[in-house]
Each structure stands twice: as C-alpha cells, then as structure tokens.
C-alpha positions in Angstrom: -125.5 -224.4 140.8 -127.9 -221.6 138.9 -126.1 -218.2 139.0 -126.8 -214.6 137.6 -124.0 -212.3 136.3 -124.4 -208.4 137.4 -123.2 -206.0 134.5 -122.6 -202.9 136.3 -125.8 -200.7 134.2 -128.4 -202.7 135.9 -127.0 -202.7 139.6 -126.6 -198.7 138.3 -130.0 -198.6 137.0 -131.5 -200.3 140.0 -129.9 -198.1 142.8 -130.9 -195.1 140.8 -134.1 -195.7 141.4 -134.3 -197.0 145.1 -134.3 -200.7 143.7 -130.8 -202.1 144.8 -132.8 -203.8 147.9 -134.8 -206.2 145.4 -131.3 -207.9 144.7 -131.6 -209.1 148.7 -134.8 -210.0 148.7 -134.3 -211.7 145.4 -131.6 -214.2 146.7 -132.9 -214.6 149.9 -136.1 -216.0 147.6 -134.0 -218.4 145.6 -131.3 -221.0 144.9 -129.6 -218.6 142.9 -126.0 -217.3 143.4 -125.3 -213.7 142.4 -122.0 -212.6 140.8 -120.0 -209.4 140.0 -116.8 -209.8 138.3 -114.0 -207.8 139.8 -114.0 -205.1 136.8 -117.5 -204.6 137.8 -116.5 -204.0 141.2 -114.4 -201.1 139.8 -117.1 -199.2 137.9 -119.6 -200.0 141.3 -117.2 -199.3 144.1 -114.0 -199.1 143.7 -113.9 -195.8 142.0 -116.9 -194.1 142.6 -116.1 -194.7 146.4 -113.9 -191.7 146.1 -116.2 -189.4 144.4 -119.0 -187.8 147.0 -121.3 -187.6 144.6 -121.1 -191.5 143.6 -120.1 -192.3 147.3 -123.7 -193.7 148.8 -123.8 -196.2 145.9 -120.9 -197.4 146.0 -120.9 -198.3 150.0 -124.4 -200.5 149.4 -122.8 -202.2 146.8 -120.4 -202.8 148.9 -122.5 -203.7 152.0 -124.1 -206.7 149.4 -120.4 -208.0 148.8 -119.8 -207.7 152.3 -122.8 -209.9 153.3 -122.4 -211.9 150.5 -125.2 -211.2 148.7 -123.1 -210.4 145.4 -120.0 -212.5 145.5 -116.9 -212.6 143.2 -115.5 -215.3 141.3 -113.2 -216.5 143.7 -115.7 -217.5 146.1 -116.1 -220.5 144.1 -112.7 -221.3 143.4 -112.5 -218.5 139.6 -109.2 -216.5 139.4 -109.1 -213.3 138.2 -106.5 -214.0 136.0 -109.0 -216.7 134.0 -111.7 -214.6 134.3 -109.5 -211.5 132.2 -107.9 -213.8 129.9 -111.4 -214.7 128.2 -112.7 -211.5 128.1 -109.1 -210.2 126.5 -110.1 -212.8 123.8 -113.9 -211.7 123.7 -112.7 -207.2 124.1 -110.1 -208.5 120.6 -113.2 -209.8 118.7 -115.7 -207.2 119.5 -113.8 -203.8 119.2 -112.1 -205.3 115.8 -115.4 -205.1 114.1 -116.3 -201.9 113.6 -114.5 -198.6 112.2 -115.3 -195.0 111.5 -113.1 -193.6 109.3 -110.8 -196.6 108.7 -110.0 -196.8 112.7 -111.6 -199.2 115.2 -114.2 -198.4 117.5 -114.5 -199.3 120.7 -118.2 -201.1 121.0 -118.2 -203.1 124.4 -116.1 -202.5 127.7 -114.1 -204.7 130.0 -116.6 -204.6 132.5 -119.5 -205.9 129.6 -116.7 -208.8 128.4 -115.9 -210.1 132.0 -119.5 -211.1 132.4 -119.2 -212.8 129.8 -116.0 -214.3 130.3 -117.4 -215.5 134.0 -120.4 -217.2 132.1 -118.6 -218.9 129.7 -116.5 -220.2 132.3 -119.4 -221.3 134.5 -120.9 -222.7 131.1 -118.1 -224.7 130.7 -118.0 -226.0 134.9 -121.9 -227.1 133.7 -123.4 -224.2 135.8 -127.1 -222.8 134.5 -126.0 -219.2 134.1 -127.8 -216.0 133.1 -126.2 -212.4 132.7 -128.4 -208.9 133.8 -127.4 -206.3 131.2 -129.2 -203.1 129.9 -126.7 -202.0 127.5 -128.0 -203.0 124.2 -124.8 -203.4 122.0 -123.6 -206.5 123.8 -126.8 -208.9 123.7 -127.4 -207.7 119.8 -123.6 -209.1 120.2 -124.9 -212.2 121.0 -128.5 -212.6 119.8 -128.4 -210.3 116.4 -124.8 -209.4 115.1 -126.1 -208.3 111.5 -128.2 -205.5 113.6 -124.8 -204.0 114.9 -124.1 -201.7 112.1 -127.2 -199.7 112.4 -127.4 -200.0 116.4 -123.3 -198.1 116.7 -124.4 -196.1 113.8 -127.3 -194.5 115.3 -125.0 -194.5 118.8 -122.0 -192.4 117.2 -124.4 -190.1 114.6 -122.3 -191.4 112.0 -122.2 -194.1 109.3 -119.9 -197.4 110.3 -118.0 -200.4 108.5 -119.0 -203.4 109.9 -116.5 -206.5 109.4 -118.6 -209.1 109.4 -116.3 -211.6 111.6 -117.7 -215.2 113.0 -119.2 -214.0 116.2 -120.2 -217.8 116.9 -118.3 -217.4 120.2 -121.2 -214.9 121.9 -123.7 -217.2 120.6 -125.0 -219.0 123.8 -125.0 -216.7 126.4 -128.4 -215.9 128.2 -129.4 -211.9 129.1 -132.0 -210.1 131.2 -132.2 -206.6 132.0 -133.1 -204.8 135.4 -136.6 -204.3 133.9 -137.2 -208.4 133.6 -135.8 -208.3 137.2 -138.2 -205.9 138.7 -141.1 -207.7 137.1 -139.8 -210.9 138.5 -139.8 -209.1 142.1 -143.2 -207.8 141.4 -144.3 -211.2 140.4 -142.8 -212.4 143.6 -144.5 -209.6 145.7 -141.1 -208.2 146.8 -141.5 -204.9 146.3 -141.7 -202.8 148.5 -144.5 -200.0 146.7 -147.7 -201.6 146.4 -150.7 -200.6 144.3 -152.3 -200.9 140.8 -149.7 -198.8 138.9 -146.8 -199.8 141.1 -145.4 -202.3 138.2 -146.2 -200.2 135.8 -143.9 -197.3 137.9 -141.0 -200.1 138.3 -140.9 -200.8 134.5 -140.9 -197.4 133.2 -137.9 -196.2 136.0 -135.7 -198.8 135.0 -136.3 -197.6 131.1 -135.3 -194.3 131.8 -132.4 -194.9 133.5 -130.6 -197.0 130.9 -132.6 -200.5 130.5 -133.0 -200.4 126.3 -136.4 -202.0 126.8 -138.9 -200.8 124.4 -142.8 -199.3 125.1 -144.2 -202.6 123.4 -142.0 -204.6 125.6 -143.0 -202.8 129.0 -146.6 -203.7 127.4 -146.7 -207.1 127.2 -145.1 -207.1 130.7 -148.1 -205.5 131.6 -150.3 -208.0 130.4 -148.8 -211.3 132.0 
C-alpha cells in the first residue's frame, strides 16, 4: 500500500484557493490511499464546523471523509490511542528544544506530530508513505535540524537557544507541500483552469496562502 498523510495547512491552503477538488481527482488517478489523522480532523472539521465563517470548509472536508476519499487511521486497522502515543513521544522531543528566555517554546503542534506518528507507524507495517505539509518548521525538523534556530528565531522576532538533542527519530520521513501537489495535478491535466499561465497561477496561490515554497522553487517548477 502507497499512502499520503494530509497535515491540516495544505488541505487549508488548497480549499482556500478553490483547489480541495484536485485531492478527488488525484485519488481517483492513483493507487494511492489518502489519510487525515483524527487531530487533523479537529483543526478541518470538527471545530471550524461551528464557526460560520469556517463552516463551508469544514463540510467538504467532511464530504471527502464521508466518501472516503480521506480516510482515518482506523480504516486500516490504526487506533487512535497508537497513533497519540507516538506523536506524545515526537510533541516531548520537539517543544524541548527550544527556549526564549530560559522557557520552552512550543515549535510543532499535535496536529504536525500525528502525521508523523501515522507514518512512522505505516513505515514500520512496510507501507511507502509520504506526508503533505506547508509549515516549514517540521520538515527542517526532519531534513535540516541545525537550520532551526534561525528558522523560530526569525518566526518569534527574537533570538532562541537551541538544545541541540539527537533528532535521529524525524530522520526518515518523506514531505511535499500543496504546491508539489498542484504541479503533480497540472502534470496530470486535472485541473480544472486551463491555459499558458494556469500553472504558473496554481503555484503562486498555494505560496501565498501558507505553502513556504520559495520564488526559485516555483521556477524550476516552471521549467520541468
């Protein structure tokens, strides 16, 4: 089984900007199962349901859970409770790393560490396994630790301590953002806006709403 592991920023990112159908037509193109942990559910529907404003978002979200489009763990037999033990373990090694003014800081969120949790526990079942996330902090987590310190300081406007643990643990996990998966659609000729500039429009929305991809990076997307 190949999977992909929503965060909730790039399901965010993507409904902000008319994309959320591209996760359908994505799926119903491949092999690939699609995943939301169940504290991702919370930031996507569960509470924002409630609020008007955050209301129509939550309900498609919903309506892709419903038709099984995004599934939860325990559609393939992954408790909750095994999914929120790991990511207790990887919150406790993340948010003790970093203080301003002698206190910890809190870098990553439950919703970030469950993803992670579910891949390491799909890792560990032998399942291929990738995670969509725009946030920035946790893949320099993973991929470049020793750029943390400047990455939170630059976040918070202020300078940091950095205890330089063994983050060996976030080593092997495998990230993409929203803007890799609207190229991927493009590439695919699932979107639904046509036209010379339209991958150039795709790339650029999902940077401004939240996807840390850089100008040089949207670039060479370009050019593939």
């Amino acid at each position: 089984m190949k999977s992909l592991i929503f965060d909730s920023g790039t399901l965010i990112n993507l409904s902000m900007n008319g994309l959320l159908y591209i996760v359908e037509e994505l799926k119903k193109n491949s092999e690939i199962r699609f995943f939301i942990t169940h504290h991702v559910k919370k930031e996507l529907v569960d509470h924002p349901i409630n609020v008007p404003r955050f209301e129509l978002g939550a309900l498609l979200v919903q309506d892709l859970l419903d038709r099984k489009i995004l599934e939860l763990p325990e559609d393939i037999g992954i408790s909750h409770s095994d999914v929120d033990k790991k990511m207790i373990e990887f919150m406790e090694l993340a948010n003790n790393s970093m203080k301003v003014n002698g206190k910890w800081i809190k870098i990553v969120s439950e919703a970030e560490m469950s993803c992670l949790a579910l891949s390491s526990i799909l890792s560990n079942m032998n399942f291929e396994n990738i995670i969509a996330i725009d946030e920035r902090t946790t893949r320099t987590l993973a991929e470049k630790p020793g750029d943390l310190k400047d990455i939170i300081s630059k976040k918070l406007h202020t300078s940091v301590s950095f205890d330089k643990k063994d983050f060996h643990e976030f080593a092997n996990f495998r990230f993409l953002r929203s803007t890799e998966l609207v190229y991927v659609a493009y590439k695919k000729g699932l979107l639904s806006l046509k036209g010379p500039k339209a991958l150039e429009a795709v790339l650029f929305a999902t940077k401004f709403k939240g996807s840390s991809v850089s100008f040089e990076e949207i670039n060479e997307l370009k050019k593939l």
